[in-house]
N, C-alpha and C positions, 0 to 999 in steps of 0.2 A: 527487381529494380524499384526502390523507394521513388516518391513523388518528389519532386523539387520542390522547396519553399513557395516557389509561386505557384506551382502546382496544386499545391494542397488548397488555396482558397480559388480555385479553378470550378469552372462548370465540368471539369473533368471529375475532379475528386467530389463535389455535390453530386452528381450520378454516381458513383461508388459507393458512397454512403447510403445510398436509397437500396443497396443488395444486402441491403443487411435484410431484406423486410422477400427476399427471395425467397423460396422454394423447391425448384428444378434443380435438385444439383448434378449434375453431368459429368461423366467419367475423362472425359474429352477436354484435353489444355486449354482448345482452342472455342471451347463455347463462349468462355467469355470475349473473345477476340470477336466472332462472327457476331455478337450480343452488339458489338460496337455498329459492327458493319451493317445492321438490319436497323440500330437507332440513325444511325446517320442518313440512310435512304428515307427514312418514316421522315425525319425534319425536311429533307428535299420536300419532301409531298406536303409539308405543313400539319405536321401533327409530332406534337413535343411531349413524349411520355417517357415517364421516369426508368430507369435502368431494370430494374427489377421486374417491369411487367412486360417489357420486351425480352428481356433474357428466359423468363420460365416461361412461355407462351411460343418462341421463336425456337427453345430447345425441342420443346413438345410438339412444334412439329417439322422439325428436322430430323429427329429420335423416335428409338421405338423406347417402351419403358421397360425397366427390367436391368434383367446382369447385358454388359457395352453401352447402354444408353443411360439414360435418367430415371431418378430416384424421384418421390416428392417425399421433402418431408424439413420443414423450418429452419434453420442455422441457430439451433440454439443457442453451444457459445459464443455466436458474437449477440445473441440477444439479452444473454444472462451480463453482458455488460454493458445493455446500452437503457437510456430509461425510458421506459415504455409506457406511453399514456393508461390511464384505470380503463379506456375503451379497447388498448390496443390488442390483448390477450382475444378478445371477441370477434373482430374484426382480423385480426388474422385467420383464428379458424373459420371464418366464411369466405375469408380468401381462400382457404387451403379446401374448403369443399368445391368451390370452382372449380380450383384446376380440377380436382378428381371425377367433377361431371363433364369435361371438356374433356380428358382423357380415355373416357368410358365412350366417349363420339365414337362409332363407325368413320365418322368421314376423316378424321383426326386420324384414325390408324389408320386406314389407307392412306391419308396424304404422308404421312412418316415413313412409309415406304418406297415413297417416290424420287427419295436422295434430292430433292429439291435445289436448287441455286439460290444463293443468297437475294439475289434479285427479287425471285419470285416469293421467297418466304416474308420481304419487306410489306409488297405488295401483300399478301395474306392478311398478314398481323395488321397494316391499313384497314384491308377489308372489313376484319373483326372488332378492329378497337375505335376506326376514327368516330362514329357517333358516339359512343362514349366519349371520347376527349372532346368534341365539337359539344359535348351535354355541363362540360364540369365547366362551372362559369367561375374560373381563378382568372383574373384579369394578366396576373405573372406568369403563367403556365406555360409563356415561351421566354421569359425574359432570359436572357443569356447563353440562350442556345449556338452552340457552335460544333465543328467535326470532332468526335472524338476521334484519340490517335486506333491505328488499328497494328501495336506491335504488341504482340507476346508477352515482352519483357515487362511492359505497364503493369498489366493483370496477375502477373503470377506473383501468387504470396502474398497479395493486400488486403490488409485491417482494415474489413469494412467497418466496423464497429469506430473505429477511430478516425475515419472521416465522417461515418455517422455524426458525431458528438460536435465536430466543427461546426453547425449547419441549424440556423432554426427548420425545425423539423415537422411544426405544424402542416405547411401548407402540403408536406409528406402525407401526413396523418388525413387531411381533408381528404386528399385525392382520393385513399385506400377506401374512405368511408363512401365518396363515390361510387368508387369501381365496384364494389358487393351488393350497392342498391340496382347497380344495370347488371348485375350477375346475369339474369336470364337469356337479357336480351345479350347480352356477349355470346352464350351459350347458343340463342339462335342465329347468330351470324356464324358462328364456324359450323351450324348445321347445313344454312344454305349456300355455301360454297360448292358450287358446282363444280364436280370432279374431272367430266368429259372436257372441259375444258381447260384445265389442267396436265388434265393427261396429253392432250394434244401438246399442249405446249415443251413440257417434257418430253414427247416423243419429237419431235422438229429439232429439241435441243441434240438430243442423242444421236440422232441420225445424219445432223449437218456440221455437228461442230468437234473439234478434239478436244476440248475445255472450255471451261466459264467464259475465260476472255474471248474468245472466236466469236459467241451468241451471246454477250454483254453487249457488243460496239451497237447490236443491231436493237435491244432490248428500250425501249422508251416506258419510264415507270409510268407515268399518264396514263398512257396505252393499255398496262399493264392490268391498273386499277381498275380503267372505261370497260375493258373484256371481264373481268372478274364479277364488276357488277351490273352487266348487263344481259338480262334472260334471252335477245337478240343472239346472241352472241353464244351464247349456251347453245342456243341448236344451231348454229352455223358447224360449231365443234362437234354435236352428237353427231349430225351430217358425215362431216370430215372424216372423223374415227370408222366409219363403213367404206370408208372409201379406202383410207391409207393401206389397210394389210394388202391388197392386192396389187397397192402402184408400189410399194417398198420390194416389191420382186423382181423389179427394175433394177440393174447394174450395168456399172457401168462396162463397158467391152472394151478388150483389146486388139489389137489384128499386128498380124508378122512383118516383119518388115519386108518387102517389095520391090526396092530398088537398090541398084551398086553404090560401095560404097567408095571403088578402087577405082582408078584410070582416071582420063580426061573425057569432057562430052563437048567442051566449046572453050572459043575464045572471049574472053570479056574484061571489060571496062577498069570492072572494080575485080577486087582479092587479096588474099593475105598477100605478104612480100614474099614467104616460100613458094607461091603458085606463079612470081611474076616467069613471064617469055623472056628466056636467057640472053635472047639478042639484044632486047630494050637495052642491056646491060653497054654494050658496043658505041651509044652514043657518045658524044661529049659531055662535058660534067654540065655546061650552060644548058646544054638542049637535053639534056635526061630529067634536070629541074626543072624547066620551063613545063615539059611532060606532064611531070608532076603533078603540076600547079594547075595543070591545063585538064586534069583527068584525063591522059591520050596514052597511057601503059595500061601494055595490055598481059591480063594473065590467063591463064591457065585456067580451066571450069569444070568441077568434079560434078559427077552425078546427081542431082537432088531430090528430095523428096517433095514431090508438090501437096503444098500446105494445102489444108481443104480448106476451103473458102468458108469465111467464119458466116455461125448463122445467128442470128438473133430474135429469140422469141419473145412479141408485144406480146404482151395480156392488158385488155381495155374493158374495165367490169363498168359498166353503168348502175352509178348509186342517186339518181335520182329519185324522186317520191314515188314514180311509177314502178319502183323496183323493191319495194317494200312487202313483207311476210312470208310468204311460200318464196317467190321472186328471188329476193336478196339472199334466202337460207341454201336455195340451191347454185343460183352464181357464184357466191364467194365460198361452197363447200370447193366445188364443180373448181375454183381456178385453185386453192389452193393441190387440192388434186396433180390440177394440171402441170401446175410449178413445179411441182416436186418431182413429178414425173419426167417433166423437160430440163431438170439439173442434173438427177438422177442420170443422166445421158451425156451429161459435159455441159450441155447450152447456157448458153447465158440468156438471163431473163430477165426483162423490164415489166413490172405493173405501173397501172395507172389507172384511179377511178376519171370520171367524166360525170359530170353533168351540164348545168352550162359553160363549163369549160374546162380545160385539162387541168387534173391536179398534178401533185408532186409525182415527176418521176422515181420509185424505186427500182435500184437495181439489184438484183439478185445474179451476183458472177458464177462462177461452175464451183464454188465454195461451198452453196447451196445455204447461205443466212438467209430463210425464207423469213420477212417480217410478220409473223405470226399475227402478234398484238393492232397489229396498226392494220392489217385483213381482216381483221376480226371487229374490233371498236371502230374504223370510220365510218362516220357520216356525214351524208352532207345536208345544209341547208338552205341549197339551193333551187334553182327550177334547170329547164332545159332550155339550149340552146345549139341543137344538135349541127345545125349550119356551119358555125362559130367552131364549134371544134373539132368537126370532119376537115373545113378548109385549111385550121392551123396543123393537122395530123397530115393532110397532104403536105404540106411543103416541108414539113420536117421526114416522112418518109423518105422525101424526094435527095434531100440531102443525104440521109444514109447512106442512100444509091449509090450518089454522083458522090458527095464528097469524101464520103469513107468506105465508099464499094461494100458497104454490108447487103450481105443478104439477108432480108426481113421476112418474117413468117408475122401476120400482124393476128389475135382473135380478139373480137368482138362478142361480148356476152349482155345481150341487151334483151329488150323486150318488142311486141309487136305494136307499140307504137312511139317507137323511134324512127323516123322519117329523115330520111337522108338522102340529097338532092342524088340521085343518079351518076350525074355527069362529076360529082367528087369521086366516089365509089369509082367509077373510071380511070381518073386520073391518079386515084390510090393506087388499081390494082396493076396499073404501067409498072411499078417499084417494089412491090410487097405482095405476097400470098394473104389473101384474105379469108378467112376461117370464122365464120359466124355462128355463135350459139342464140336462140330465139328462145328465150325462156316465156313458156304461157302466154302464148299471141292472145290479144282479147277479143281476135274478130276470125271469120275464116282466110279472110284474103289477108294476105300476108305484105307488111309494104313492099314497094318500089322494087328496092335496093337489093333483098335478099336474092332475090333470081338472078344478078349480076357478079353474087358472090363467087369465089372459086369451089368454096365447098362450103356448105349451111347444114347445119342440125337445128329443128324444130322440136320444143319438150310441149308434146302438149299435158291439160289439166288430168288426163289420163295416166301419164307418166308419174304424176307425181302425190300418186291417188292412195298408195301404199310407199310402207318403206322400203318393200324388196323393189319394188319395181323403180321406185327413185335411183335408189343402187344402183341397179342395174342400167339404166337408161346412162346416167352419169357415167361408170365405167366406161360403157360401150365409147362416149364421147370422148374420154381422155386414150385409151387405147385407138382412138381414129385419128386423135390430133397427134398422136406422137409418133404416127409414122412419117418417113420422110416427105417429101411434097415435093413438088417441081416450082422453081423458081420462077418469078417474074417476066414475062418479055421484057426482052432487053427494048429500053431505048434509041432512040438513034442518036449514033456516035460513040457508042458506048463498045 
């Protein structure tokens, strides 16, 4: 499919023109299509890089190299028709030594075999390139930027060489001389890419979603970026990764059905029109309507199966400053854990961090889009106000109760010096099962509130003295939280 006249002096076809100066060539129709879809995520994020350096950098690590994947090696004929600066013969070949020292990475072949999502390869190539593009001081280097299209038909069979040729081509040519003076440093950004957390990420995809879209809606690129480049967050994920083989042996159950599914068991209100009581039939036409109208027909009530009483599991991780280094690495391993282990099951599951006050509620349904990224990068930068949002956590419990009859399973993953008035903790645990984890009390006496809890697990600095024993203490708590629990006292009137 040729370019339309407009097309052609388009920020479409000036990206086209810049492949001529490619490398990556890939076996694959569709590199160039996904090439579109990893530049268009990279401008969300604010960083406007030319087609070419997205494409063989994006192939390379989506690809393995070799026979099915990519090749490196120049586009000659469209080079032998295009004219080429007295530097540019130079400067390409230091191009082409990059890629080949970025291909020779370990970490590059392992991530190529991760079958990546587009998403997460956008966020990558950020990783790697944005200090370089934040370095090249072209005052134009975003001027005209817009989406490009992502259809097949665009790509296939186009004369880069002849979009080439439309286009001053200099500020091409700067960039390139750029990008080979930061050769190194590109080359140490795809070294320090931490894998563990990648891998995580790809494992949560695999295991919760049936495709891209299912763990696209949940994916925030922000997010994305904030976990990739934060060492934080690297060992939240080494954590994690110890944990998950053992909660993924978790499945979900099924049980036999138990009740009739033949005869009648009652009379009642409502029902199809085939279950209606043949006499109702007997009225007059005035007083059968009026009936009607009045809800006063009565039918017929087959047997049912009673719905089990839906449950809902809080996770409330405290990301206050007190919750910082050992603290936060085993909380937020320790809840993703738990997540997963309580979807894994059917449950449906609310997180929320707290500090002095409640953040955003996410939900995570029995779908199981656990928000990885947004577990892993938040922080906050607040203080504590633990009063302030225990009282607001009560009234909103209180409601789930009364107004939507949920049964609530609530855990708390805090530290030992989180102080919480008593008599809230009370009036929580009228409506909700409360499940407390006490990561690294800093004193022996323990506040208030824990001895009121229904069930508390304390980690002390001995627990988390080794890795086996981190492990372990962790497991032991998600295999304790996922059993079932007994419900709340009921209220009066309830």
């Amino acid at each position: 499919m040729a370019l339309s006249a407009e097309q052609q002096r388009s920020f479409l076809a000036r990206q086209m023109g810049t492949m001529v100066l490619s490398m990556a060539a890939a076996e694959s129709p569709m590199a160039a299509v996904r090439a579109a879809s990893w530049h268009n995520s990279l401008a969300r994020m604010g960083v406007h890089l030319p087609l070419f350096l997205v494409h063989d950098l994006g192939v390379m690590l989506s690809m393995s190299r070799g026979s099915g994947g990519y090749t490196l090696r120049p586009r000659e004929s469209q080079l032998a028709r295009v004219a080429v600066p007295a530097t540019g013969k130079a400067l390409l070949d230091q191009y082409r030594r990059l890629l080949d020292n970025v291909a020779e990475s370990e970490v590059l072949d392992r991530l190529s075999g991760l079958r990546l999502r587009d998403e997460m390869i956008a966020v990558l190539l950020g990783r790697i390139l944005a200090d370089c593009y934040n370095r090249w001081r072209d005052r134009s280097k975003g001027a005209g930027s817009e989406p490009l299209p992502l259809d097949l038909g665009v790509f296939a069979d186009v004369d880069y060489a002849e979009h080439y040729r439309e286009f001053d081509t200099r500020p091409l040519w700067a960039f390139m001389e750029h990008l080979v003076g930061q050769a190194m440093h590109v080359y140490t950004q795809v070294e320090l890419i931490d894998l563990d957390t990648v891998r995580l990420l790809g494992l949560f995809k695999e295991e919760t979603a049936s495709g891209s879209e299912a763990l696209g809606a949940t994916i925030d690129l922000v997010d994305l970026f904030a976990v990739l480049s934060s060492p934080e967050s690297a060992d939240v994920a080494n954590f994690s990764l110890d944990l998950l083989p053992s909660v993924l042996e978790t499945r979900r159950s099924t049980a036999a059905q138990t009740f009739a599914i033949d005869g009648y068991a009652s009379i009642e209100r409502k029902g199809p029109v085939d279950s209606l009581v043949l006499s109702e039939l007997a009225y007059d036409r005035e007083i059968f309507e009026q009936k009607v109208v009045d809800n006063e027909l009565l039918y017929y009530g087959h047997d049912k199966q009673r719905e089990e009483e839906r449950v809902l599991q809080y996770v409330l991780i405290d990301c206050s400053a007190s919750m910082r280094g050992q603290r936060q690495v085993f909380a937020r391993g320790l809840a993703l854990a738990l997540i997963k282990k309580l979807t894994l099951q059917g449950d449906e599951v609310w997180l929320r961090f707290f500090d002095s006050r409640l953040h955003e509620t996410m939900k995570i349904l029995r779908s199981g889009q656990v928000p990885v990224p947004y577990v892993l990068s938040f922080r906050s930068e607040r203080g504590r106000n633990y009063g302030k949002v225990f009282r607001q956590l009560a009234v909103e419990v209180t409601k789930l109760r009364h107004d939507q009859k949920r049964r609530t399973i609530l855990y708390i993953i805090t530290h030992g010096q989180c102080h919480i008035d008593p008599e809230i903790i009370s009036a929580i645990k009228q409506h909700t099962f409360v499940y407390g984890v006490i990561v690294l009390p800093s004193e022996e006496q323990l506040p208030e509130f824990v001895a009121l809890l229904h069930r508390q697990q304390i980690v002390g600095a001995e627990a988390l003295s080794s890795r086996a024993e981190r492990q372990r203490r962790a497991l032991d708590i998600v295999g304790d939280a996922g059993r079932p629990k007994p419900g709340p006292r009921k209220a009066a009137g309830e």
